[in-house]
C-alpha positions in Angstrom: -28.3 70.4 45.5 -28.1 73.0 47.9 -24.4 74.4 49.4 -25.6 73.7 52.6 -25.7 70.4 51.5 -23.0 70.2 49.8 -20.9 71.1 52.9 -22.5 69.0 54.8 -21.7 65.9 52.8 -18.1 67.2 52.8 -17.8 67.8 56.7 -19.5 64.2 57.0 -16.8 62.6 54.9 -13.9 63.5 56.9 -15.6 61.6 60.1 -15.6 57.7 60.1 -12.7 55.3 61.6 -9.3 53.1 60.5 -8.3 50.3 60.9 -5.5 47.9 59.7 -5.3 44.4 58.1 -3.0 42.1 57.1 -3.3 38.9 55.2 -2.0 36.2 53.7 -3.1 33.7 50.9 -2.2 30.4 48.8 -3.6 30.1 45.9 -3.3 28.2 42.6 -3.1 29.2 39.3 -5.4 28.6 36.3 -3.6 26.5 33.9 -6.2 25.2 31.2 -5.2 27.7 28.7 -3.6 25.2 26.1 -1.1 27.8 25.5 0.3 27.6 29.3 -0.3 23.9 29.4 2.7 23.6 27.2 5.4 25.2 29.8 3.5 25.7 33.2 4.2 22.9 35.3 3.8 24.3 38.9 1.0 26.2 40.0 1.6 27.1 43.8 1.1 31.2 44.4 1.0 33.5 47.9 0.2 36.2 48.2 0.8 38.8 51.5 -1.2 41.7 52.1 -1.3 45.1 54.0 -4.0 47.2 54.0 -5.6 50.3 55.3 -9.6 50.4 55.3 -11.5 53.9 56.2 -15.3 53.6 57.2 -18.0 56.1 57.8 -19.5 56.4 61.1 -22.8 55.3 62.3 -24.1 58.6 62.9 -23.2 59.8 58.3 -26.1 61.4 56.8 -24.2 60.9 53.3 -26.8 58.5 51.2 -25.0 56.6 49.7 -23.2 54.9 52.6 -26.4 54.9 54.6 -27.8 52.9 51.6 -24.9 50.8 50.7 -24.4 49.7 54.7 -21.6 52.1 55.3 -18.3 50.5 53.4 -14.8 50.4 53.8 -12.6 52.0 51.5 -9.6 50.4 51.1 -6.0 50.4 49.7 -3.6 48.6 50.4 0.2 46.8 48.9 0.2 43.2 47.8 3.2 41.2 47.5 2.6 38.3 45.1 5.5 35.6 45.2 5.3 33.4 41.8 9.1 31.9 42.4 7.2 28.9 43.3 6.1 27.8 39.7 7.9 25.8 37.0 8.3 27.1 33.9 9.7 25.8 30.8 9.1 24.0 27.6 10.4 20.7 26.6 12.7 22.4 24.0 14.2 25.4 26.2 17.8 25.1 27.8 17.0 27.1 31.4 13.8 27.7 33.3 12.1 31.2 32.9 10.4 32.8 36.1 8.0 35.5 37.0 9.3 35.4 41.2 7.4 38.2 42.2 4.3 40.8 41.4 4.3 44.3 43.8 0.8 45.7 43.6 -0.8 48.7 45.1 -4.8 48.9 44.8 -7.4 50.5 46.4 -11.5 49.4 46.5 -14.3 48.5 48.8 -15.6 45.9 51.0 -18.8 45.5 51.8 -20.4 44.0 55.8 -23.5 41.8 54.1 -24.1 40.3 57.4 -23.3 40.8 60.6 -24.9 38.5 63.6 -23.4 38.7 66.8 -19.6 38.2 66.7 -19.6 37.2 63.0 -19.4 39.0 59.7 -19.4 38.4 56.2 -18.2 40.3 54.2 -17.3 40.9 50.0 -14.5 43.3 48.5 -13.4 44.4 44.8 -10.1 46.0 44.8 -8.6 47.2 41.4 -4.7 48.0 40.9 -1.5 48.2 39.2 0.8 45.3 39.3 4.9 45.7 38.6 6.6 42.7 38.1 10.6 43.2 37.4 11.1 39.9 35.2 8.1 39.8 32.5 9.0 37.8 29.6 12.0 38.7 27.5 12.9 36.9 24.3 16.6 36.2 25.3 16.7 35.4 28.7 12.9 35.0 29.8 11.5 33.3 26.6 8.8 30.6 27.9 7.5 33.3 30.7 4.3 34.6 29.0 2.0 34.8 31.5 3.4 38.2 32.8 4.3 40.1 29.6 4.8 43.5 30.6 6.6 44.7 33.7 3.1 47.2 34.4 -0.1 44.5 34.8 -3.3 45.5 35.5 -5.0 44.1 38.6 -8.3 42.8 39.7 -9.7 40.9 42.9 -12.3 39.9 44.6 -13.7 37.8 47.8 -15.7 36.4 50.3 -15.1 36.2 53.9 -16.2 34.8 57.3 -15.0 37.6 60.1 -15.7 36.8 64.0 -14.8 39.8 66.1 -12.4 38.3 69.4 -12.7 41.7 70.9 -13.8 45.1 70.4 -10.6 46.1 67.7 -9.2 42.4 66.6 -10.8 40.8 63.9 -10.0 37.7 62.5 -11.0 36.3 59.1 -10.9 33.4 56.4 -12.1 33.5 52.9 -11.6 32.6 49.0 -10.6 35.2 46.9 -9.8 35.8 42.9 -7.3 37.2 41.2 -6.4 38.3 37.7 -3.2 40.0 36.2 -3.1 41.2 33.0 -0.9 43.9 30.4 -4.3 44.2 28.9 -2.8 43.6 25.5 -0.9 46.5 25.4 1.9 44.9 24.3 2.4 40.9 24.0 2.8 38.1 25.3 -0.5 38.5 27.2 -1.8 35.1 28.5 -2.5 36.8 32.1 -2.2 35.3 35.3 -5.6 33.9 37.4 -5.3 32.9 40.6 -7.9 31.3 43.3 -7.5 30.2 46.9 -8.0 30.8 50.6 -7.2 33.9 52.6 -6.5 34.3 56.7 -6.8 38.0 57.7 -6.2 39.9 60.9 -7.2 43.5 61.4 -6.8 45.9 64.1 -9.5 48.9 64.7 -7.9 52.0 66.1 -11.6 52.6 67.9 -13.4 50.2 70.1 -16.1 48.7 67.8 -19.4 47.0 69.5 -18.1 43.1 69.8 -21.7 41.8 68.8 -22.6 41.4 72.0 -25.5 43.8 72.1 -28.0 44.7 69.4 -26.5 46.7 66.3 -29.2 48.7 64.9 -26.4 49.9 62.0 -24.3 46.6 60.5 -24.1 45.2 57.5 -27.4 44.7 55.2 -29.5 45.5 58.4 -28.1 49.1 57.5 -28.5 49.0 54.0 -32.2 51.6 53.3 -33.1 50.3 49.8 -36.5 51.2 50.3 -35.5 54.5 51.7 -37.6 57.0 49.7 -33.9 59.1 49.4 -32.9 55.6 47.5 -36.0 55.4 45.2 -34.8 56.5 41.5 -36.7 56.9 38.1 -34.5 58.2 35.8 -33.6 57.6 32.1 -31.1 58.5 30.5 -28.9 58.0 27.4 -25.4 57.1 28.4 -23.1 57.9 25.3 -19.3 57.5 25.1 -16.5 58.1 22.8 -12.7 56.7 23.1 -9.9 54.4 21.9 -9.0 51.2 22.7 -5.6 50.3 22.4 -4.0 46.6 21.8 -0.9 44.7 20.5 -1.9 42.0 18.0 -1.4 38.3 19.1 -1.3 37.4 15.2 2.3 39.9 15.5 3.5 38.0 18.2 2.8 34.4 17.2 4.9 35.3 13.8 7.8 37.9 15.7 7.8 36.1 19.5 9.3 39.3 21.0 8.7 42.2 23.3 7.6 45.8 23.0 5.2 44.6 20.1 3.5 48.0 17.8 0.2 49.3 19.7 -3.0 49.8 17.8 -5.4 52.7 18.8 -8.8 52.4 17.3 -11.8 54.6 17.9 -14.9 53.0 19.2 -18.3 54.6 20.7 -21.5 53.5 22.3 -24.9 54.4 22.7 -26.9 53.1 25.4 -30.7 53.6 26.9 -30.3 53.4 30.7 -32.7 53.0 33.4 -31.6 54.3 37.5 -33.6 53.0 39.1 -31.9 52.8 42.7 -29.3 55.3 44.2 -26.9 52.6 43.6 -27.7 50.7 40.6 -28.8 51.0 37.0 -29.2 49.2 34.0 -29.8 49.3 30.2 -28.8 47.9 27.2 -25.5 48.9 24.9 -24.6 49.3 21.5 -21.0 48.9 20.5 -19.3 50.2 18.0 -15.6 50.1 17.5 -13.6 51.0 14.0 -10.7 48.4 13.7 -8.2 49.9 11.6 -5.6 47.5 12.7 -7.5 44.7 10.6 -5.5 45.2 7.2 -2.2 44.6 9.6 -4.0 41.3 10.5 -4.7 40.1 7.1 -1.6 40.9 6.4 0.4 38.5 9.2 -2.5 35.9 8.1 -1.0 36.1 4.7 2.7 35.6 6.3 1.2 32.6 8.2 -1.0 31.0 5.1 -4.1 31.4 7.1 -6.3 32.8 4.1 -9.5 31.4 5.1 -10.9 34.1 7.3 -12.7 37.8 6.3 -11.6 41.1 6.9 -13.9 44.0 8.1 -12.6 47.5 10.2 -16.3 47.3 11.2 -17.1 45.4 14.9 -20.7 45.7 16.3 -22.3 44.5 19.6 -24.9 44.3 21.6 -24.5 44.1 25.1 -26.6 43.9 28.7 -25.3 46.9 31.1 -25.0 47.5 34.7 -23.6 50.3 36.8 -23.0 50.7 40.3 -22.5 54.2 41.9 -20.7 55.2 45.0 -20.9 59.3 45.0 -19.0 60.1 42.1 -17.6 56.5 41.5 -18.8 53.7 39.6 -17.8 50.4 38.3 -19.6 49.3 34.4 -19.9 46.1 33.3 -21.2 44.3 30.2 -21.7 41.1 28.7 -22.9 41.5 24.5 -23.0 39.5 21.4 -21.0 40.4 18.3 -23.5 41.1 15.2 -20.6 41.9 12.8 -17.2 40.8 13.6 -14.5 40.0 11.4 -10.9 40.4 12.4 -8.9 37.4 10.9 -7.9 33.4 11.8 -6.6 33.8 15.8 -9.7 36.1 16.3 -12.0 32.9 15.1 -10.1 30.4 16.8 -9.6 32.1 19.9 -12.3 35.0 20.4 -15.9 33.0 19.9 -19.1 35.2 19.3 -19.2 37.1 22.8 -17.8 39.6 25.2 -17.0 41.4 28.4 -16.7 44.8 29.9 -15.6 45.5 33.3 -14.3 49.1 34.1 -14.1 52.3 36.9 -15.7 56.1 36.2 -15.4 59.5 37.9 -18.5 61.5 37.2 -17.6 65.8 37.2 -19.3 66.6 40.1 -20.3 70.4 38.2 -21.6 68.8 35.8 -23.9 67.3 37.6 -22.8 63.3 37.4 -23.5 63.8 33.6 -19.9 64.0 32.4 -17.5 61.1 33.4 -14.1 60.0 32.1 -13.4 56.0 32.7 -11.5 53.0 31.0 -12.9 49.7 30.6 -11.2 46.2 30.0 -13.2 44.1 27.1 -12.1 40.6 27.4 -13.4 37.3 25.5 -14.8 34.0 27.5 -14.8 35.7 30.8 -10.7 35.7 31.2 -8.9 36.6 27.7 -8.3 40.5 27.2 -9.3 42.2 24.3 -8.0 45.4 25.0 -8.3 48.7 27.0 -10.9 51.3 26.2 -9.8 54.7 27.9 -13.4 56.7 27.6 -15.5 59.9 27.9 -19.0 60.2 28.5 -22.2 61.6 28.7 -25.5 60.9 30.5 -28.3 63.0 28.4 -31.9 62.4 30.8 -34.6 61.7 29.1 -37.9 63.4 30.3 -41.0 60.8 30.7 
């Protein structure tokens, strides 16, 4: 790439315009975990939002928002009010409580039509949650949905817009939500959330009402056939790391806090075909050495569950996907375990698949090739694993 080029991507990216939203949302939580069956007995969560939201404008010459229909950027603060739920087990003396979740995030949102006055639009915002009353064996015992004052956050949604003027927007939707220590320490049962969202946002420059023809919104934007979108590249995308967890088998013995992290080194290898600007795909093989399995057979053997095997070894085979944004992309992975064998909770509660979902920066000197990530494996689309922080490379293959 020339530096011409270079600069002019970089000149381009300061130009686009702001605006501001605010939200609010009630939503219910998930409850058919059997675990949170037995002392969730109230389900009613809001949620209030403030966010800021950048977007290119019309006249950018950078490809990828030409080819992704110009996007916002967001971040924004979420307040998350859980006083609202009842929790307590049949046995306990005094109610334990989670009452609030403060979360900052940042992602995108995506126009994937726009006709007239209306819009509708997608977003995936990722975060970090802090929640001052996480569970506490002596004075927040049944509260194991939150376990750690730090959560992880994801969400997601869909949303009808209709533009009432040239900067107000108004806007109704569903959205998920998922909070979640991530395993790095216990109790981890995670908090999912859906409902419906009413949004309001101010643009600090006029913006076409819909009223005329809009040669750049939403899909109509969107280039995929471009011949600047059109990619044939392979590569091999290889990556080294640790993924870090807190054993359930500890807690279900121990039933306390600031349970011993695990770090264990895992590694994959995977062909990979670009095929679009945006998007590739391929298919992974895992590879993760779990030196925390003699610790398990060990709390098995405090618990008299002596049934199950015992292998460091866990191998998978997963489908992969990867979406790019300049130097950002979000991975995700859905595989099949051909070895696994980490003891009686992992066969009761794990099953023979898993997830990947996570965020990388590519080096920009390097050419994209180099990126450093994490990912967040989970089990049955909602129970985390554990938290791979990663390195990687992309080797091209010549064909």
């Amino acid at each position: 790439m020339s530096v011409a080029k270079v600069m002019g991507e970089a000149n381009d990216s300061t130009k686009g315009s702001w605006s501001f939203q605010v939200a609010a949302n009630v939503s219910h939580i998930s409850h058919g975990d059997e675990e949170m069956q037995k002392f969730l007995h109230s389900y009613t969560v809001n949620y209030y939002d403030l966010r800021a939201k950048w977007r290119a404008s019309k006249n950018t010459d950078n490809p990828y928002d030409v080819a992704m229909g110009r996007p916002y950027i967001v971040g924004g603060v979420m307040y998350a009010d859980y006083s609202r739920l009842k929790i307590r087990r049949p046995e306990s003396e005094y109610n334990s409580h989670v009452e609030q979740i403060i979360t900052l995030y940042g992602g995108v949102q995506f126009d994937v039509l726009h006709t007239g006055r209306w819009t509708v639009d997608v977003d995936f915002i990722n975060g970090l949650g802090y929640c001052p009353h996480p569970f506490n064996e002596r004075k927040n015992k049944d509260q194991e949905i939150i376990g750690s004052q730090f959560s992880f956050f994801i969400g997601g949604g869909a949303h009808i817009g209709y533009n009432i003027s040239p900067r107000w927007r108004v806007s109704a939707g569903v959205d998920l939500r998922h909070y979640s220590n991530g395993t790095l320490d216990r109790p981890n049962i995670g908090a999912n959330t859906i409902g419906g969202t009413v949004a309001v946002c101010y643009n600090l420059e006029r913006q076409d009402d819909g009223t005329r023809a809009q040669k750049n919104a939403g899909m109509a934007e969107r280039e995929n056939e471009g011949p600047g979108n059109r990619m044939n590249e392979i590569y091999v995308e290889t990556t080294a790391g640790v993924a870090l967890k807190a054993l359930k088998d500890n807690f279900e013995i121990y039933h306390e806090s600031h349970n011993p992290l695990y770090a264990s080194f895992t590694t994959m290898i995977a062909p990979m075909w670009r095929y679009h600007r945006l998007f590739a795909s391929g298919i992974g093989l895992d590879y993760t050495y779990a030196n925390y399995v003699y610790k398990i057979r060990d709390l098995d053997a405090i618990s008299e569950n002596k049934e199950s095997k015992y292998s460091p070894h866990i191998l998978g085979l997963s489908l992969r996907h990867e979406v790019f944004y300049k130097h950002v992309s979000m991975a995700v992975g859905v595989g099949v375990y051909l070895n696994k064998h980490t003891g009686h909770s992992a066969v009761k509660h794990e099953g023979k698949t898993y997830q990947n979902i996570g965020l990388r920066y590519s080096l920009p000197f390097t050419n994209d090739r180099l990126f450093l990530g994490y990912n967040i494996k989970a089990h049955n689309f909602s129970k985390v694993d554990c938290v791979h922080l990663i390195a990687g490379y992309r080797i091209p293959i010549k064909i």
